[in-house]
C-alpha positions as CSV (number, residue, x, y, z in Angstrom):
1,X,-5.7,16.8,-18.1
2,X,-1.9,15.9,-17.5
3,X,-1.0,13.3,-15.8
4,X,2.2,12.7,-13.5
5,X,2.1,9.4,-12.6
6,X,1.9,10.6,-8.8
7,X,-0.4,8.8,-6.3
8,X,-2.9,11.1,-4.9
9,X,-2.7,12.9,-1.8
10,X,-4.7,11.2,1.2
11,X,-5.6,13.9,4.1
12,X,-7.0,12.6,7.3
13,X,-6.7,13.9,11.0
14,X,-3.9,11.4,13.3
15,X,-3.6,12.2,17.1
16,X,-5.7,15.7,16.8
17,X,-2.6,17.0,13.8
18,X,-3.6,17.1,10.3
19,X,-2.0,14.6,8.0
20,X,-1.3,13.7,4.5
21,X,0.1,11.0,2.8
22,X,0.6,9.5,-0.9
23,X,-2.5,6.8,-1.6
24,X,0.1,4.0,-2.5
25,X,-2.6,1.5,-2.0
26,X,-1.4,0.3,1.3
27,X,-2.6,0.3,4.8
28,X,-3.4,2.3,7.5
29,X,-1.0,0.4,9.6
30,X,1.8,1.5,7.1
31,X,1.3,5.0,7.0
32,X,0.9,5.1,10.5
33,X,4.4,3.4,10.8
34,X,6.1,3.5,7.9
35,X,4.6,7.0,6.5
36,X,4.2,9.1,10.2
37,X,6.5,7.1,12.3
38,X,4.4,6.1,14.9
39,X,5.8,3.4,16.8
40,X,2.9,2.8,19.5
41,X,1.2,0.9,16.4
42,X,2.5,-2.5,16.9
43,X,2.6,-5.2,13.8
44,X,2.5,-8.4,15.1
45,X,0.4,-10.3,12.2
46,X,0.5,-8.5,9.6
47,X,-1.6,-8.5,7.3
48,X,-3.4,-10.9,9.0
49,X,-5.6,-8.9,11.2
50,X,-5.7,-11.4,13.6
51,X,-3.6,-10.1,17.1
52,X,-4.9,-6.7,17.6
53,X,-1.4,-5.3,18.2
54,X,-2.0,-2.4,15.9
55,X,-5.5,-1.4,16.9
56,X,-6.8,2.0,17.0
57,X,-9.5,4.2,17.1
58,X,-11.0,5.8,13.4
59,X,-13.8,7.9,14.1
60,X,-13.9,6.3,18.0
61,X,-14.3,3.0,16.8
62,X,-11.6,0.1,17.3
63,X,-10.1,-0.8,14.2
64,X,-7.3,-3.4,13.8
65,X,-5.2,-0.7,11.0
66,X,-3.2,-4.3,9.2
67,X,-5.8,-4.6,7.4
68,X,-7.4,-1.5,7.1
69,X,-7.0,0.3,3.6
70,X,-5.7,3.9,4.0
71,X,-7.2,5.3,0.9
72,X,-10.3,4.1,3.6
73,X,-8.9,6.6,6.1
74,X,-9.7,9.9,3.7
75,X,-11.2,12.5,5.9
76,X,-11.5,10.6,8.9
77,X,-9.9,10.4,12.5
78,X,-7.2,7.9,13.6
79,X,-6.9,8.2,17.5
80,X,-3.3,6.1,18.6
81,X,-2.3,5.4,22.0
82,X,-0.6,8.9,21.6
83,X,-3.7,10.0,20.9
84,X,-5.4,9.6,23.8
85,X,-5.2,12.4,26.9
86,X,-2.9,12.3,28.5
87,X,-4.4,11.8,32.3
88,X,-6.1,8.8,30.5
89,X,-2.7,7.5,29.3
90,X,-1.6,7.6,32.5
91,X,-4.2,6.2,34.4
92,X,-4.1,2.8,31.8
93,X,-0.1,2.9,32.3
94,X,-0.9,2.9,36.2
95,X,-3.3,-0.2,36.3
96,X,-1.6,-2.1,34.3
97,X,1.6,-1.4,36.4
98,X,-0.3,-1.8,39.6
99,X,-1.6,-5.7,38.2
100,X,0.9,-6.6,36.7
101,X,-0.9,-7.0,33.0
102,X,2.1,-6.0,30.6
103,X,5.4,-7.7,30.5
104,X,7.3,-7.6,27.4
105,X,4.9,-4.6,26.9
106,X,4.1,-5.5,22.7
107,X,0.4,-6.3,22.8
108,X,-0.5,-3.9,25.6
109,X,-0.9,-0.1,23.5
110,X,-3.4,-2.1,21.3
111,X,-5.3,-3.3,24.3
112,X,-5.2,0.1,25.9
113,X,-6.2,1.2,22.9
114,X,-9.3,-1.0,23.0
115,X,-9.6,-0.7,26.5
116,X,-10.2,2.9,25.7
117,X,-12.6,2.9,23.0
118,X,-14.8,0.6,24.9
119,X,-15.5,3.0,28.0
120,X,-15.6,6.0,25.8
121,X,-18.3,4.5,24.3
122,X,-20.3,3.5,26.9
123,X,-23.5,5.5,28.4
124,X,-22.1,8.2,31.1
125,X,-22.0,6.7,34.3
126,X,-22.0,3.4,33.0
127,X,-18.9,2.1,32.5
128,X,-19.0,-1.5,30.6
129,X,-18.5,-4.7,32.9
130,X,-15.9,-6.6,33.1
131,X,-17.5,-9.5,31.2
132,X,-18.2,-7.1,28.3
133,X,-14.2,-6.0,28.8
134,X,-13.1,-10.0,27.9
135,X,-15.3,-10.3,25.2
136,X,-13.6,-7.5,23.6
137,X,-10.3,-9.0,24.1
138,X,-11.2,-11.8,21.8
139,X,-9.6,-9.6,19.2
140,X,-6.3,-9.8,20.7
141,X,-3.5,-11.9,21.5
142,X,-1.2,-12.0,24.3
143,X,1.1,-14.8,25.1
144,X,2.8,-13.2,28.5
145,X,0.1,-12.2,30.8
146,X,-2.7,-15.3,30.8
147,X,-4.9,-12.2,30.5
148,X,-6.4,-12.5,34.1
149,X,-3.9,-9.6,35.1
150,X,-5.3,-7.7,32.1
151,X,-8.6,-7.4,33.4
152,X,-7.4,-6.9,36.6
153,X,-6.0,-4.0,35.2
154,X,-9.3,-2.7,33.6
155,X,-11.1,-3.3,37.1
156,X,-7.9,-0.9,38.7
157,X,-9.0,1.9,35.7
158,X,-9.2,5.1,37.8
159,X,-8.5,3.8,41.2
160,X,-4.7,2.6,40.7
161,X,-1.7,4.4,42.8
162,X,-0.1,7.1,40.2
163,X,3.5,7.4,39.5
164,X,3.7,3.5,39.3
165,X,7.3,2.8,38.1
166,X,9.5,-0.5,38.4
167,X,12.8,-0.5,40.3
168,X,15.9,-2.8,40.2
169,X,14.3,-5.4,42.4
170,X,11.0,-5.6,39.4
171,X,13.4,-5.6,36.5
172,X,15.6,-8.4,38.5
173,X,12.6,-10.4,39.0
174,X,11.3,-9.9,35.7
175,X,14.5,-10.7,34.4
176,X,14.6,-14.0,36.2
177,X,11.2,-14.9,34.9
178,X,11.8,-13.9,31.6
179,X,15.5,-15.0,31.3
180,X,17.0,-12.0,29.6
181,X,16.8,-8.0,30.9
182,X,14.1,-6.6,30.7
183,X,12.5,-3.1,31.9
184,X,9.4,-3.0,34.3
185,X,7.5,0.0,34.5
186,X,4.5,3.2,32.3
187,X,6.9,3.1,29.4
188,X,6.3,-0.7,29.1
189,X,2.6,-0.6,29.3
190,X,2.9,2.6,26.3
191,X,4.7,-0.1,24.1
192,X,8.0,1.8,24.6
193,X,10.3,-1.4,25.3
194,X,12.8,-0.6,22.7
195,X,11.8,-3.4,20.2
196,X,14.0,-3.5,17.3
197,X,11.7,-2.8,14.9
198,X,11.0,0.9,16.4
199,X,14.5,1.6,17.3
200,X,15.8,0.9,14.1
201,X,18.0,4.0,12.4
202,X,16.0,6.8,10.7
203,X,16.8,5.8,6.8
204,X,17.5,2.4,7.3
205,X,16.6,-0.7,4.5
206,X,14.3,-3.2,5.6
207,X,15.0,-6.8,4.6
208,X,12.4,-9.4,4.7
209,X,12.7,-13.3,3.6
210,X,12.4,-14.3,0.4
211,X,11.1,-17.6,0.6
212,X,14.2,-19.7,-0.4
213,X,16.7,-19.0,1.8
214,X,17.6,-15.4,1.0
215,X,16.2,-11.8,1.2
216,X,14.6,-8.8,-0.2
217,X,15.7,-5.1,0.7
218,X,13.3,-2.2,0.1
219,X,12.8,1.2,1.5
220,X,10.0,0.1,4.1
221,X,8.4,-3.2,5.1
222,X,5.7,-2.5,2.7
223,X,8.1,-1.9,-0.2
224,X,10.2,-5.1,1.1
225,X,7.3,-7.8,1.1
226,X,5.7,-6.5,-2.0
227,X,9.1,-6.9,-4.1
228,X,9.4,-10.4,-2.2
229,X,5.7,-11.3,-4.0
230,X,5.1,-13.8,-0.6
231,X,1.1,-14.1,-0.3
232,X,0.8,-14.4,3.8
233,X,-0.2,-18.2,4.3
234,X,-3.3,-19.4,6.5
235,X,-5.0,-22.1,8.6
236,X,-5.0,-25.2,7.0
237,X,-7.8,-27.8,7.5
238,X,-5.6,-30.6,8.0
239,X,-5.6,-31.8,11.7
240,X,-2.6,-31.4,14.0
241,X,-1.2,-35.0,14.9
242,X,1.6,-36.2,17.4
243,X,4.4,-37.3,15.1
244,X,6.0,-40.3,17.3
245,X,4.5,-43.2,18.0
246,X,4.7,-44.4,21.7
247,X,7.2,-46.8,22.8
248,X,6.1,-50.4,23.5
249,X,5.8,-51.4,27.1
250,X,3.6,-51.8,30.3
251,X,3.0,-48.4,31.3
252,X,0.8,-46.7,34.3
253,X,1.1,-43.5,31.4
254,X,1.5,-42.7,28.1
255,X,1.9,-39.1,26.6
256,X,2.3,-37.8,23.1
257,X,2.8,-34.6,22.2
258,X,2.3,-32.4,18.8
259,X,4.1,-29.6,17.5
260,X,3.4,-26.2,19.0
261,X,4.4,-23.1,18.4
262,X,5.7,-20.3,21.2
263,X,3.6,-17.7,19.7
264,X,5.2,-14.1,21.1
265,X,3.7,-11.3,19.5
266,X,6.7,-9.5,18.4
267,X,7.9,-11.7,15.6
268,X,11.8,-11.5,14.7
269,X,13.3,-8.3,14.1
270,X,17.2,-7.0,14.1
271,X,19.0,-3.9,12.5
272,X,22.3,-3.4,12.4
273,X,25.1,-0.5,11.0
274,X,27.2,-1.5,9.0
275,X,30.5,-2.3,10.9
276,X,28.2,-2.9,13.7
277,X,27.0,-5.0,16.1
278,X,23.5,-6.3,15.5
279,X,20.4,-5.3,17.8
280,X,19.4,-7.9,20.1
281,X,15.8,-9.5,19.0
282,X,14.8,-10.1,22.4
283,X,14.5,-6.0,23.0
284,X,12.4,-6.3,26.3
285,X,11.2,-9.8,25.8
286,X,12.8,-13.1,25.3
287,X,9.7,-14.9,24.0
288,X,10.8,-17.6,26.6
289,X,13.5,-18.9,25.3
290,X,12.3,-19.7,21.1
291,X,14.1,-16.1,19.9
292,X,18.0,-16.8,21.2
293,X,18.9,-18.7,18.0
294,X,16.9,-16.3,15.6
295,X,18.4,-15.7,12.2
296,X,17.7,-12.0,12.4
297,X,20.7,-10.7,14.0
298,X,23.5,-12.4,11.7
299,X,21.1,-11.5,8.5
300,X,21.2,-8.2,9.3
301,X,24.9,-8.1,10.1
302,X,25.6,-9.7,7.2
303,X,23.1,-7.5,4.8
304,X,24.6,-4.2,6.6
305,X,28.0,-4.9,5.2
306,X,26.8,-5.8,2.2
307,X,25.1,-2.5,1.4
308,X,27.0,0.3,3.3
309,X,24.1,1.0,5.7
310,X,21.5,0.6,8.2
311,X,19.6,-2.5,7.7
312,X,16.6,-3.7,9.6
313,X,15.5,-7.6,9.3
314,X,12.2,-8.1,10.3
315,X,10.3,-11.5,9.5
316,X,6.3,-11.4,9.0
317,X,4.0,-13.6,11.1
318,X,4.2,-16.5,8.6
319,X,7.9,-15.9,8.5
320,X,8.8,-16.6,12.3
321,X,6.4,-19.9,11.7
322,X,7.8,-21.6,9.3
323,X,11.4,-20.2,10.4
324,X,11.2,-20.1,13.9
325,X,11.9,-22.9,17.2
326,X,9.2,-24.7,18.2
327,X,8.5,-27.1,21.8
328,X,10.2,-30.7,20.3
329,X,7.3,-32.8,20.3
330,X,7.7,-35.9,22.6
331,X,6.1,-39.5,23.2
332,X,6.5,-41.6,26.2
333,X,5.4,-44.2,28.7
334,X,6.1,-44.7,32.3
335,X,5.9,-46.7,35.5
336,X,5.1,-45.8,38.8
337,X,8.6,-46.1,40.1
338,X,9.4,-43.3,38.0
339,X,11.2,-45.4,34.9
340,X,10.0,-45.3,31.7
341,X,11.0,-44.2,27.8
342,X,10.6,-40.4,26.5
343,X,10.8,-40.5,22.5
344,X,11.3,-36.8,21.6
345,X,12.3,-35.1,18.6
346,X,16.0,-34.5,18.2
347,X,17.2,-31.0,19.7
348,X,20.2,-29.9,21.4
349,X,19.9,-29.9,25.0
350,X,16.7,-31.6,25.6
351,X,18.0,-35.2,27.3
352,X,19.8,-33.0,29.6
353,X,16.5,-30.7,30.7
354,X,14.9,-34.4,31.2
355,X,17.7,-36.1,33.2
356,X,17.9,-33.1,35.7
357,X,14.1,-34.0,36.7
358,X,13.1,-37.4,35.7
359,X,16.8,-39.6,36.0
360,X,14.5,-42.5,35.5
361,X,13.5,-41.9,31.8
362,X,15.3,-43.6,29.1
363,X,15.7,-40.7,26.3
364,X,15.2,-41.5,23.2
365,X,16.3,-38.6,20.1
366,X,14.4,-39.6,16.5
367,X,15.2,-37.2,13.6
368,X,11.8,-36.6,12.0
369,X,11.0,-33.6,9.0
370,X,9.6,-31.0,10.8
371,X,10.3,-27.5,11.4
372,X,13.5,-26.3,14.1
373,X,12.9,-27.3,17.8
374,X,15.0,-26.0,20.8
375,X,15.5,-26.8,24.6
376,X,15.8,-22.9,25.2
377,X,11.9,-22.8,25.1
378,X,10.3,-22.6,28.4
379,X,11.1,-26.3,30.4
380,X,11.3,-27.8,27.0
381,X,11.3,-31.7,27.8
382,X,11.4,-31.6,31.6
383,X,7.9,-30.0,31.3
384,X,7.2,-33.1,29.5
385,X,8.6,-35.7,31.5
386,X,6.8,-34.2,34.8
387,X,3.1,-34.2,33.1
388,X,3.9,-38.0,32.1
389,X,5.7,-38.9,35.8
390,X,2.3,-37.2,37.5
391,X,0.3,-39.2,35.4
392,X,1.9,-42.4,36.0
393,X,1.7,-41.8,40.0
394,X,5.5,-41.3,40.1
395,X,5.1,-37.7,41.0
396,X,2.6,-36.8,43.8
397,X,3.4,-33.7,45.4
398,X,5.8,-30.2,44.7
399,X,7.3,-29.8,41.2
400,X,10.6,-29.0,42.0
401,X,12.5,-27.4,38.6
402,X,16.4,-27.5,37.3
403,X,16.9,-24.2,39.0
404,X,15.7,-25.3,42.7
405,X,12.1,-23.5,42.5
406,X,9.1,-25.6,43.9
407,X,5.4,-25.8,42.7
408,X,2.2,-27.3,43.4
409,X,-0.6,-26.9,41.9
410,X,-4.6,-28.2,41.8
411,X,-6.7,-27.2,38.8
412,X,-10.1,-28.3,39.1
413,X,-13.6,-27.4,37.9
414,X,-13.4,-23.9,39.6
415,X,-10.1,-23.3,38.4
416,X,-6.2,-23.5,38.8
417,X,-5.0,-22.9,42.4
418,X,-0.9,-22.1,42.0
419,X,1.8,-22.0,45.5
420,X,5.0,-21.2,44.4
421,X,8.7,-20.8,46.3
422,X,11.3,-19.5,44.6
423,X,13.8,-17.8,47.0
424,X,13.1,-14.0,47.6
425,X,10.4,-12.4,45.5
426,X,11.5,-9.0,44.9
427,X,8.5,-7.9,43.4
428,X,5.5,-9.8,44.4
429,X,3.3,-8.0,41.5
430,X,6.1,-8.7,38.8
431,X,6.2,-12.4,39.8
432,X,2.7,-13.3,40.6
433,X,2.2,-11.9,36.9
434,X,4.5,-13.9,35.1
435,X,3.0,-17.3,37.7
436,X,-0.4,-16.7,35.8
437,X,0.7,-16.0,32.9
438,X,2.7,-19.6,33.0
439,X,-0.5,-21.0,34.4
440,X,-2.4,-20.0,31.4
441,X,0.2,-21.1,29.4
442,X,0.5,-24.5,30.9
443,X,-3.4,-25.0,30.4
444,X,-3.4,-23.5,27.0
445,X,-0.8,-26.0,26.0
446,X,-2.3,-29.8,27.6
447,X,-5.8,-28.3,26.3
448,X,-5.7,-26.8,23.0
449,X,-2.7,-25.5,21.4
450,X,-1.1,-28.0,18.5
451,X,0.6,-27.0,15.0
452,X,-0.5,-29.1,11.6
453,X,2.9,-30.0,10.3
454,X,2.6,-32.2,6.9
455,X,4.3,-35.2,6.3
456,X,6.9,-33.6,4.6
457,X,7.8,-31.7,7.7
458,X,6.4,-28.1,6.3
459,X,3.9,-26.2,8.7
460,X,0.5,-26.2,7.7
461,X,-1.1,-23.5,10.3
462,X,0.7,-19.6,9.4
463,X,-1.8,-17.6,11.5
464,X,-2.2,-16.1,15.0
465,X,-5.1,-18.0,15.7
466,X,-4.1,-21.3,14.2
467,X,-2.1,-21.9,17.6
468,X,-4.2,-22.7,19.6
469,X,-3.8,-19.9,22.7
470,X,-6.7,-20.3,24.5
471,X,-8.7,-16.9,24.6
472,X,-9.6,-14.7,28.0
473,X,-13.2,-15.7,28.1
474,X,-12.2,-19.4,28.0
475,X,-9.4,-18.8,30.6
476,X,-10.1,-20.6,34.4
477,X,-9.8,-18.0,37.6
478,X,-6.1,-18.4,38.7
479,X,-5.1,-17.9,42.1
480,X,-1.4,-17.6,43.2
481,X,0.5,-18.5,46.7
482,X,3.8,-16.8,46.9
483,X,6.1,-18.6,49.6
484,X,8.6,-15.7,50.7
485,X,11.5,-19.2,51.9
486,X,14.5,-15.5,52.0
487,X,16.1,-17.8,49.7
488,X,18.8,-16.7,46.8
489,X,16.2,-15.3,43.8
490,X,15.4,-18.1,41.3
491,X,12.7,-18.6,38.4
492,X,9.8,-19.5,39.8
493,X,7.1,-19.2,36.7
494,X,9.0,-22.5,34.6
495,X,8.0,-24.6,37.8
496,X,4.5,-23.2,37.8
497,X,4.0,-24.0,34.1
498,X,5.2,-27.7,34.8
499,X,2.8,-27.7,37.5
500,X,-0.3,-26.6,36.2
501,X,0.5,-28.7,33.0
502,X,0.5,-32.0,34.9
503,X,-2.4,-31.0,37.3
504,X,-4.5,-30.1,33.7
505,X,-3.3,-33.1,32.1
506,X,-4.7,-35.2,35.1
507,X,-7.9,-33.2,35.7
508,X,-8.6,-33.8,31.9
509,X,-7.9,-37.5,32.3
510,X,-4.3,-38.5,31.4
511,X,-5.2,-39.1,27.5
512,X,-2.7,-40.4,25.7
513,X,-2.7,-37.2,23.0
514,X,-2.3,-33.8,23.3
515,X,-4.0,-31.3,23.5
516,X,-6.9,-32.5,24.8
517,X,-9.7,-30.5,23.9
């Protein structure tokens, strides 16, 4: 027999369409993107199999396609959120849009996509509870929505107005909350926000990292992080620790905090023309705040130029951890009259965010190896200071943030009661999602989510589920007041997470390290 050296042909059915592909030995989640251009498929762990971005259906089933082998795939079916009919699409894109459960609109296609599978496969006439509809979002991850508004959205399957669609007022509100544009609306919920990685030129390079400062370029991502040899990294079993000690004095509190990652799903991507000017990484997200000093948009500038065409820079999941901003860790002690110290890990910005809410804490900056903090992350520092002013007694009553928004909050045994005024809504669905997605965020954050950083400042913890974010079954009911004060528009959900992170941190005890447990 003579051989070519050619990879053999792999035929399966996509979306109802015959396909084929080369067997190159990788996964279904590259020849879905990389091989058939699919861009509903999301890759935001890969190949960790750990977010449920990319799921789809094979044979009906749910299958998260990162780390699925294609050569698996032969003779099979691979439903995608395309896939689906069409009235179905639509119905999904309309309760999401009617709850509120997709912002920057990344994870949601896989979790329609699960959504899906789920009811199809139940008895007729007996569609799964909504208990059963949590359970099966334990294979996902989102970081904008506190997942309450996602099962809100499977309980409005069916029943939700059609035609939903944003307006200026939603994308103004949204944009408030999220502190860069972004788009509200079906063609969020259908993952079609415009990220970089699926707007990227037809033909373009793909750059990944190397590892020591510098950068592969291949033909796909596949091809890119194969030539770069990087084996994706995982949980170690070393123990997150606060990194500063707490400062010496009488206090009524004392906080310390670890480091903790932001954990948005669509990790850091950019492409640029050559000659160009680079797409933004926040597309219709701004992973709040952690993303606006991201190395992806000069790389791919820079690499552009260098090789007379298209280049897209796109950094794995391990990649944006080890490379990307983290919440400064902090330690401090205070009084009831509101004075006290705040120890916190040098970072631009931060001893303004504190003065503007807590003039009474002495800030002190220590340089310690670790990975790069920033104050652009949501209420970097002032979040802090409030949690340690509420436990001292100094704070007893609204939060009121830098940009003039007020928040109370009560989270107790039943769950986390959230008022919140912050001039005009606008949108009251658009805001009251982004309020319990902070809440969940705030609780996630004092009770479980910490980063192992070693002592010579490397992280430890490279997966999706290393952080910490607490899961949808584990999530307390949230309940949101909005307070229409006809006010000028301000962002409301950074005084909500403050909130809800003191009136955890208080319900859990005021102990001295975070998280909690």
């Amino acid at each position: 027999m003579e051989m070519t050296g050619k990879p053999d042909l792999l035929r399966l059915t996509v979306d109802g369409v015959a396909a084929e592909a080369p067997d190159d030995g990788g996964t279904l989640l590259d020849l879905l993107r990389d091989r058939l251009g699919n861009r509903s498929v999301k890759d935001g762990c890969s190949p960790q199999g750990q977010c449920g971005c990319c799921t789809v259906l094979v044979d009906g089933q749910p299958r998260v396609s990162c780390v699925t082998p294609a050569r698996r795939m032969a003779g099979r079916t691979v439903t995608t959120l395309e896939g689906l009919d069409p009235a179905e699409t639509t119905a999904w894109a309309d309760a999401f849009c009617t709850t509120g459960g997709s912002q920057c609109g990344f994870c949601t296609p896989g979790i329609v996509v699960r959504f899906a599978g789920l009811r199809a496969s139940a008895p007729e006439g007996s569609p799964p509870d909504r208990d059963r509809a949590a359970r099966s979002l334990h294979a996902h991850l989102c970081r904008c929505t506190g997942w309450q508004t996602v099962l809100e959205a499977w309980d409005a399957y069916g029943t939700a107005p059609t035609g939903t669609a944003g307006n200026e007022a939603s994308g103004r509100r949204a944009a408030l909350e999220g502190r860069t544009p972004q788009v509200v609306g079906p063609e969020v919920v259908l993952g079609r926000g415009g990220f970089a990685a699926d707007t990227a030129p037809e033909g373009s390079l793909v750059a990944v990292p190397d590892g020591d400062g510098g950068w592969v370029v291949g033909a796909t991502v596949a091809e890119a992080r194969s030539s770069a040899g990087r084996v994706q990294g995982r949980r170690t079993t070393v123990g997150a620790v606060p990194p500063l000690e707490a400062p010496d004095g009488d206090w009524e509190a004392v906080l310390r905090t670890p480091w903790v990652e932001p954990a948005y799903l669509e990790t850091d991507a950019a492409w640029c023309e050559p000659g160009g000017r680079p797409c933004s990484p926040l597309a219709n997200g701004g992973a709040f705040g952690a993303k606006l000093e991201s190395v992806a948009p000069s790389a791919a500038r820079e690499l552009a130029d260098e090789y007379g065409r298209p280049v897209l820079v796109v950094l794995s999941r391990e990649d944006t951890v080890r490379m990307g901003a983290k919440r400064p860790p902090v330690s401090g002690g205070a009084r009831a009259d509101g004075t006290g110290v705040l120890r916190v890990v040098r970072t631009p910005g931060v001893v303004e965010a504190v003065a503007a809410v807590a003039p009474g804490l002495v800030v002190e900056e220590v340089d310690v190896a670790g990975p790069p903090t920033s104050s652009s992350i949501r209420a970097a520092g002032w979040a802090e200071a409030v949690v340690l002013l509420t436990g001292a007694g100094a704070i007893d009553g609204p939060v009121v943030s830098p940009d003039g928004a007020t928040a109370t909050a009560v989270v107790d045994d039943d769950g986390i009661q959230v008022s919140v005024r912050c001039g005009a809504p606008l949108d009251v669905t658009v805001l009251r999602s982004y309020c319990v997605g902070a809440a969940h965020m705030a609780w996630s954050w004092i009770t479980s989510e910490a980063l192992s950083v070693d002592a010579d400042g490397v992280v430890q913890d490279l997966t999706v589920r290393s952080f910490g974010v607490v899961r949808a079954t584990d999530t307390p009911p949230i309940s949101v007041v909005i307070e229409d004060d006809g006010g000028e528009p301000v962002n409301g959900s950074d005084a909500v997470f403050a909130a809800v992170a003191a009136a955890t941190w208080r319900h859990r005890g005021c102990p001295e390290d975070l998280p909690t447990g």
